[in-house]
FILOTOR-366064 format. One record per residue (C-alpha): x, y, z; residue number from 1. Coordinates in steps of 0.2 Angstrom, whole numbers, plus 5000, padded with zeros to 4 digits. Example, Ala and Ser with C-alpha at 12.3 -4.5 7.8 and 13.67 -1.06 7.14 Angstrom:
// FILOTOR-366064
5062,4978,5039,1
5068,4995,5036,2
This chain:
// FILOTOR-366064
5648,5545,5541,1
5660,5531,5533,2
5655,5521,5552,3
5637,5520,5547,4
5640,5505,5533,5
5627,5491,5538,6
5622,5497,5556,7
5604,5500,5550,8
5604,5479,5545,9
5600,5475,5565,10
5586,5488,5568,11
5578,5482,5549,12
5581,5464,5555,13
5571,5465,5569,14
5558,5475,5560,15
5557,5460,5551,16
5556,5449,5563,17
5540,5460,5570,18
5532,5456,5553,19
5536,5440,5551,20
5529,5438,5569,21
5513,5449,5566,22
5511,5437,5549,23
5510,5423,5559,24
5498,5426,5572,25
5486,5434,5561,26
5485,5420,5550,27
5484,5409,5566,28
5470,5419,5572,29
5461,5416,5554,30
5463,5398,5560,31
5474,5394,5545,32
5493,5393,5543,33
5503,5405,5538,34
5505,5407,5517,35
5523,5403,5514,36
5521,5417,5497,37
5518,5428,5515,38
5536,5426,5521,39
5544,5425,5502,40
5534,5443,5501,41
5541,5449,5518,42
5559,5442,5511,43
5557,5453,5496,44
5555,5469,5507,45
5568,5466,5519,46
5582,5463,5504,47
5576,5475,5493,48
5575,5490,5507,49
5592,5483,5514,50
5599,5486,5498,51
5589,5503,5494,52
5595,5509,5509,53
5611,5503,5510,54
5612,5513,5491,55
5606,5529,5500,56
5616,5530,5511,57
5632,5530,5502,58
5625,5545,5494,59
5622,5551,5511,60
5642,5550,5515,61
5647,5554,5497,62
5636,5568,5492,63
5623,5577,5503,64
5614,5585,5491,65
5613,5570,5479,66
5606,5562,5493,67
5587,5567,5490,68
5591,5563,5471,69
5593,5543,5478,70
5579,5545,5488,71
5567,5549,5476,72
5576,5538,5462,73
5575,5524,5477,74
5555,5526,5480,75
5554,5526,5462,76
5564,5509,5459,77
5552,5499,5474,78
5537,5506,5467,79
5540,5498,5449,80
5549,5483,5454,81
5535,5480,5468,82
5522,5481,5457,83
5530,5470,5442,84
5531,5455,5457,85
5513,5460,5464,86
5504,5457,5445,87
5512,5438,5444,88
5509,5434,5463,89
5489,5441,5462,90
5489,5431,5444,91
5493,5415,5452,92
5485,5417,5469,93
5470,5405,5474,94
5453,5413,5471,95
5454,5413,5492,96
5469,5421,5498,97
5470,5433,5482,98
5461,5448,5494,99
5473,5442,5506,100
5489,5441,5498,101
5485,5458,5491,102
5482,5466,5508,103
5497,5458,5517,104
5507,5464,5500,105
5499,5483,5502,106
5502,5484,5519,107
5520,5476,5520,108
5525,5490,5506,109
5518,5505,5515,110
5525,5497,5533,111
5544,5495,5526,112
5543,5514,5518,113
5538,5522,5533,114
5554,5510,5541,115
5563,5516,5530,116
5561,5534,5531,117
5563,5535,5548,118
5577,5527,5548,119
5584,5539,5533,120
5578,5554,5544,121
5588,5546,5557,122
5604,5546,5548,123
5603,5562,5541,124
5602,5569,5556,125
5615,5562,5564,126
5627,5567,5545,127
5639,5578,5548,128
5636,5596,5542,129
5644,5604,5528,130
């Protein structure tokens, strides 16, 4: 599994750019432009699952059954650091984009764990067997 490295960055990176995309046209289809806290939100998922992942994997390679321990540890670690940058970003929206903002938020973090689950299932299908 020492191949694996960073060959999940391009599938993630495009994933990204699907968001980014779908970010763009629905606040285009509101008839306003896009938030740029929208993109700095969807810049904070793509690093911070790049580097989760990144994290679980090695543990993939390493240690099988360590792997679920990183996992769990990794779903933790977004949770709590997601929430600590939702609270100051919901402090300091506008009155008008706070349901918004909040939403996009929500739906961006579910969007990226479901990404990055499949993309863990993925690998540890294709890890060698012990």
């Amino acid at each position: 599994m020492a191949q694996q490295g960073w060959s999940f960055l391009l599938p993630l990176l495009l994933f990204g750019a699907c968001c980014a995309l779908a970010i763009w046209f629905l606040a285009l289809f509101q008839g306003g432009g896009a938030d740029p806290v929208h993109f700095a939100i969807l810049a904070y998922f793509l690093v911070i699952t790049a580097v989760l992942h990144h994290w679980q994997e090695q543990g993939l390679s390493t240690d099988p059954k360590g792997f679920i321990r990183r996992y769990m540890a990794a779903l933790v670690i977004k949770l709590v650091v997601s929430i600590a940058l939702l609270i100051p970003i919901l402090i300091r929206a506008p009155s008008d984009g706070f349901f918004t903002t909040g939403l996009l938020f929500a739906s961006l973090y579910l969007a990226f764990l479901v990404f990055s689950s499949l993309l863990l299932m993925s690998a540890v299908r294709k890890a060698p067997k012990p």
